[in-house]
N, C-alpha and C positions, 0 to 999 in steps of 0.2 A: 421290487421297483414297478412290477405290473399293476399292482394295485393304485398306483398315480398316475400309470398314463393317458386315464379319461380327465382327469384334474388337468392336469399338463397341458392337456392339448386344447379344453376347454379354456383356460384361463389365458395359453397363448391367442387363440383365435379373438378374444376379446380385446386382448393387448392390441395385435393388428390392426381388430378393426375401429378402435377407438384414436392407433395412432392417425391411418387413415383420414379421420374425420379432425385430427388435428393439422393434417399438412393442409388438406382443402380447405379449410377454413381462411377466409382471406383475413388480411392484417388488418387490423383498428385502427383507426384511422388517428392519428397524433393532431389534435388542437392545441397542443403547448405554444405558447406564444415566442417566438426566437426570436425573428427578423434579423438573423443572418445571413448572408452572401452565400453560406454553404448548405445551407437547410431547404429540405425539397418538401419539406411539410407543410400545408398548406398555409399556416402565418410565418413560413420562412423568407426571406427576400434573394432566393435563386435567382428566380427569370428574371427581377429587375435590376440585381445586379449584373447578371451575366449581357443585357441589352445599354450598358452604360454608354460603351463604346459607337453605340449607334447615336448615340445624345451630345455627347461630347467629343470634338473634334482637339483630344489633349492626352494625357499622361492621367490615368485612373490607379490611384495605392490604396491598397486596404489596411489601415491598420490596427494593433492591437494592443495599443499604451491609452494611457491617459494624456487629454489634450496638452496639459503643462508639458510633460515630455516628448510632443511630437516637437519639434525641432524643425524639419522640416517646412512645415504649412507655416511656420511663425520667420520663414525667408524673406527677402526683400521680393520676390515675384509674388503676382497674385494668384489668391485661388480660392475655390471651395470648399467647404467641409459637408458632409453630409452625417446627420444623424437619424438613425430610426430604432424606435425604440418604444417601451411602454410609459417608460416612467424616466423623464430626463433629471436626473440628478446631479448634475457638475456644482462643484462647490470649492470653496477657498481659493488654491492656486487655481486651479482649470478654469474656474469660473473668471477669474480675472485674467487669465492666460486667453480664455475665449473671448473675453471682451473685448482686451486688446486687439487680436487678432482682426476682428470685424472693425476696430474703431479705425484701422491702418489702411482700408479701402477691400478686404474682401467678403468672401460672403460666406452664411451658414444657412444652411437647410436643417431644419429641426422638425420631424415629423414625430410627435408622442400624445401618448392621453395625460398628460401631466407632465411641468415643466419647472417644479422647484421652485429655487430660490431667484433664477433665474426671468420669473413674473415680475421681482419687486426691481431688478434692473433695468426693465425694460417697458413697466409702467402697463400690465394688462392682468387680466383675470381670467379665469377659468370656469363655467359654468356650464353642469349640465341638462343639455338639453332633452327630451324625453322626447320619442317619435310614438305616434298612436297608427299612423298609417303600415301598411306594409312595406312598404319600398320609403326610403331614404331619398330626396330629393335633390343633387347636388350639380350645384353650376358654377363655371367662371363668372366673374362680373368684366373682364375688361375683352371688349372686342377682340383684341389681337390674338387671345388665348383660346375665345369662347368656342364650345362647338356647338353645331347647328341645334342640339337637342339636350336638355340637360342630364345627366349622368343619374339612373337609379338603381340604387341598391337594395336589396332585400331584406328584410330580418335584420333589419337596426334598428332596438327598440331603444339605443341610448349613444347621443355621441355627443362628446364634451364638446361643445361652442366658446370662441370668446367675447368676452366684453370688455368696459372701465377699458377702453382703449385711447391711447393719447392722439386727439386728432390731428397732432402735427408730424407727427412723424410716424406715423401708422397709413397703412393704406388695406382696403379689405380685398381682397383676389378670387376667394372663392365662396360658399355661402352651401349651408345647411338649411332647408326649408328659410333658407334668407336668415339665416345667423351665420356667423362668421367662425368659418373651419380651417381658411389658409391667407395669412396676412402677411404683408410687406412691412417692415420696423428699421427707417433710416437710423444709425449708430455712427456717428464718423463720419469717415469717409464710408462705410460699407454697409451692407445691408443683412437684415436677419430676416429669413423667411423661416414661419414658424405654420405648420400643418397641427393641427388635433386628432386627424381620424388617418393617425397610423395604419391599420388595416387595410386601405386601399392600395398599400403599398406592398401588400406581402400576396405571395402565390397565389394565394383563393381568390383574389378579386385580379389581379393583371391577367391571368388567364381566360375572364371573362369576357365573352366578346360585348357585350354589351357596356361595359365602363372598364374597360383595361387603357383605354385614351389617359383617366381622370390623371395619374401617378407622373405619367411620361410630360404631359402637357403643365404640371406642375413642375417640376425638374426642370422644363425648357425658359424657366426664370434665371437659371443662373448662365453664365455666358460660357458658351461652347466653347471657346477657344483657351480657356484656363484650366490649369491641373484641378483635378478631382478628390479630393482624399476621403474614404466611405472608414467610416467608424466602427467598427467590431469591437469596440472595448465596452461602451456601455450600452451594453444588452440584459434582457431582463436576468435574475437568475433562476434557473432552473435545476428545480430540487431535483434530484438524483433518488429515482425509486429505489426498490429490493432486487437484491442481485439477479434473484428469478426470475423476475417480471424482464429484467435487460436481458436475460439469457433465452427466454423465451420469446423476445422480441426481436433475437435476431435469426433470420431463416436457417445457417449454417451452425449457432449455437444450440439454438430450440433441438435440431433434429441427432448434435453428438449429444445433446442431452438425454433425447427420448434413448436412441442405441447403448447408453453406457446405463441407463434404468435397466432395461430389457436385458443386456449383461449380467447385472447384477444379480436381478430376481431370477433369471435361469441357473445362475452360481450356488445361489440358494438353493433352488429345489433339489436339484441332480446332485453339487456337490454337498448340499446339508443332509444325504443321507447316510453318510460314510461313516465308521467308528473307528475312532481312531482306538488302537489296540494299547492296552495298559502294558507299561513300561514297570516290568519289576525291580526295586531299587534292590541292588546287591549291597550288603555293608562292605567296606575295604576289609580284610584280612588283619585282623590284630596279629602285632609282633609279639608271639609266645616265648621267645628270647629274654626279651626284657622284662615279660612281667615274671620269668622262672626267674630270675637274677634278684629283680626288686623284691619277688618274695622269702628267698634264700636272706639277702639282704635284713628283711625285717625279721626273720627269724631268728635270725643273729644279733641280732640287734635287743629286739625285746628281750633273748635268751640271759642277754647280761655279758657277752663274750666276747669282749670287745679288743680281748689281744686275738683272736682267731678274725675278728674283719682286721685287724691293724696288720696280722701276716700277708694275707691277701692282697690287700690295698697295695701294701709294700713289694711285696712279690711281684706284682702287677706292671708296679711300677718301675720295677728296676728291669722288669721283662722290655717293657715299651721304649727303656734308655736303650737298652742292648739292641732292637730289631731297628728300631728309627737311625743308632749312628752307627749302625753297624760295626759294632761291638764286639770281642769274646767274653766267653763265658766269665774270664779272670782277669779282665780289663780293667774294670776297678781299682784293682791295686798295683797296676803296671801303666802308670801314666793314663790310664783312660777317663781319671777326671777333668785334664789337662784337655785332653780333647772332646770333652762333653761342653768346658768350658768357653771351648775354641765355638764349637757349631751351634750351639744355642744361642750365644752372645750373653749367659751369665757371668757373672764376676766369677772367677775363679777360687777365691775363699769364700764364697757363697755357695759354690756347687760343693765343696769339699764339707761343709758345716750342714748341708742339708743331707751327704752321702752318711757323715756322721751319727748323727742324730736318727736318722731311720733306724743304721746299722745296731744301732743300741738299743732302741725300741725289740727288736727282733731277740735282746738275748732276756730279754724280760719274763718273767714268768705271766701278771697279770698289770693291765694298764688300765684307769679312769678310763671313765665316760670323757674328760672335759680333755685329756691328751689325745681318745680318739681321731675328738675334732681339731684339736690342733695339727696332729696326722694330715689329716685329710685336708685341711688349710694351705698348709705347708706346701702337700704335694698338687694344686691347684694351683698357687701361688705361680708353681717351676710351670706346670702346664702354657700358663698364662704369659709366662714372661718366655719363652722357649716357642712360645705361637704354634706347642703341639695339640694345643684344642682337645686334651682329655680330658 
């Protein structure tokens, strides 16, 4: 083993210091698009769900069905719905569940880069717009909302605007280099506020102190004093990488992962140098009994001499009557068939017909081959019927 312990300890110190440079390594930063209420990555909507309560002077539910089965928000009291999202997809029921919903006097926040089928209900389009500048230009249009300075964003080199707006029942709120990002759409009695540039709504940008206003000051459209209901059900979806990558992504799995490595290959080294010592297979012990009988047997047999196995056989067998019912020698002929008959459970003229027939075998000089076997039939026959298993 001395001759691996410069390998050993070389290859350890590497392990070390490689893990080393794997725990300091700070985490990658996740740009997966969520806009969850529980997601603390930067396009998650944490902070501005967890500040709702400071928005709304009401009851805030988050939920996780589709709008047709919320039940709730579809009550006789008013309220809002809140949606954020990449891509709004509500279709058949939902879609008419949602329409309803707003057509009855309440309201829906819809903040997505795309809005289905939901355009051709509501009579708008969808275009986008291309930024060449650096920072993103974006303001209220209406006094009451406006702040003093307009909101710039950075590194938006594309944010979906609307257009083909119906000027009756459309109103424009906020504006993109003066195109239209967050509009007002009377339905009913209620109203649909529908947003384009989602992002401003998730952790990277409300954290900013420079346009963290734009999201809160949009939301204070809808009226404080009504229950809230925030959407969790249509959020994008998000493929699910390799196991590894989740195991290594997480601080507590990454690091039983590195330790059960490092296990492993040290089991290797130390333990893969062992031999394990060869196991000599012993044969079982042949019964020399039986093959001296079987061979006596075929000697006899091939010899031709077949009243010399038929004494045997018979001898044998009248031996095995005598020790099994405990018998005398001259029972036989003193009621001892009557009681062979009794404890076997043979017919009594059958034990008498089988004592016969041996007994007569026996005065014979020379017998077939084929009464041999009927010998040996015979007394198998009693074995079997007697449940003496010879």
């Amino acid at each position: 083993m001395k001759q691996y312990s410069r390998f050993i300890f070389v290859f350890s110190a590497v392990f070390v210091f490689f893990l080393a440079i794997a725990i300091r390594i700070p985490d990658e930063i996740d740009w997966t698009l969520s806009f969850s209420k529980t997601a603390k990555i930067p396009y998650g909507a944490y902070v501005l769900y967890s500040q709702l309560p400071v928005l709304f002077d009401a009851r805030i539910t988050a939920t996780k069905v589709p709008f047709d089965r919320q039940s709730d928000a579809a009550g006789t009291g008013k309220s809002s719905y809140i949606f954020l999202t990449d891509e709004f997809r509500l279709q058949g029921d939902g879609l008419s569940s949602l329409l309803n919903y707003v057509k009855k006097g309440n309201r829906a926040f819809i903040a997505a880069n795309a809005f289905g089928v939901l355009r051709d209900s509501l009579q708008f389009r969808i275009l986008g717009a291309p930024n060449f500048s650096h920072f993103a230009k974006v303001e209220f249009t209406e006094s009451t909302v406006k702040s003093p300075e307009p909101f710039y964003y950075p590194n938006q080199s594309f944010i979906p605007v609307f257009h083909s707006l119906n000027e009756q029942s459309s109103t424009i709120l906020a504006t993109f280099d003066e195109k239209p990002i967050l509009i007002k759409i009377r339905y009913g009695n209620g109203i649909f506020y529908l947003c384009s540039f989602p992002l401003a709504f998730t952790n990277f940008h409300t954290l900013d102190s420079t346009h963290f206003e734009f999201p809160f000051r949009a939301l204070s459209y809808l009226p404080m004093h009504q229950a809230v209901y925030w959407d969790e059900y249509y959020k994008p979806v998000i493929k699910a990488g390799s196991p590894i990558r989740y195991i290594l992504g997480q601080p507590a799995l990454s690091m039983a992962y590195y330790i059960a490595a490092l296990t492993i290959i040290l089991y290797i080294v130390f333990a893969g140098k062992r031999r394990q010592r060869i196991i000599r297979i012993i044969k079982p012990l042949s019964n020399a009994t039986l093959e001296f009988v079987k061979a006596v047997g075929e000697l006899y047999y091939y010899s031709g001499d077949h009243k010399n196995i038929a004494e045997k056989k018979i001898t044998y067998f009248f031996e095995r009557i005598r020790s099994h019912y405990h018998l005398q020698m001259d029972d036989f002929n003193a009621g001892g068939l009557e009681v062979i008959a009794a404890k076997s459970g043979i017919d009594l003229p059958e034990v008498r017909q089988t004592y016969a027939y041996l007994s007569s075998v026996l005065l014979k000089k020379n017998i077939p081959e084929a009464e041999l076997f009927k010998i040996n039939t015979l007394i198998e026959s009693f074995y079997r019927k007697a449940n003496l298993h010879g």
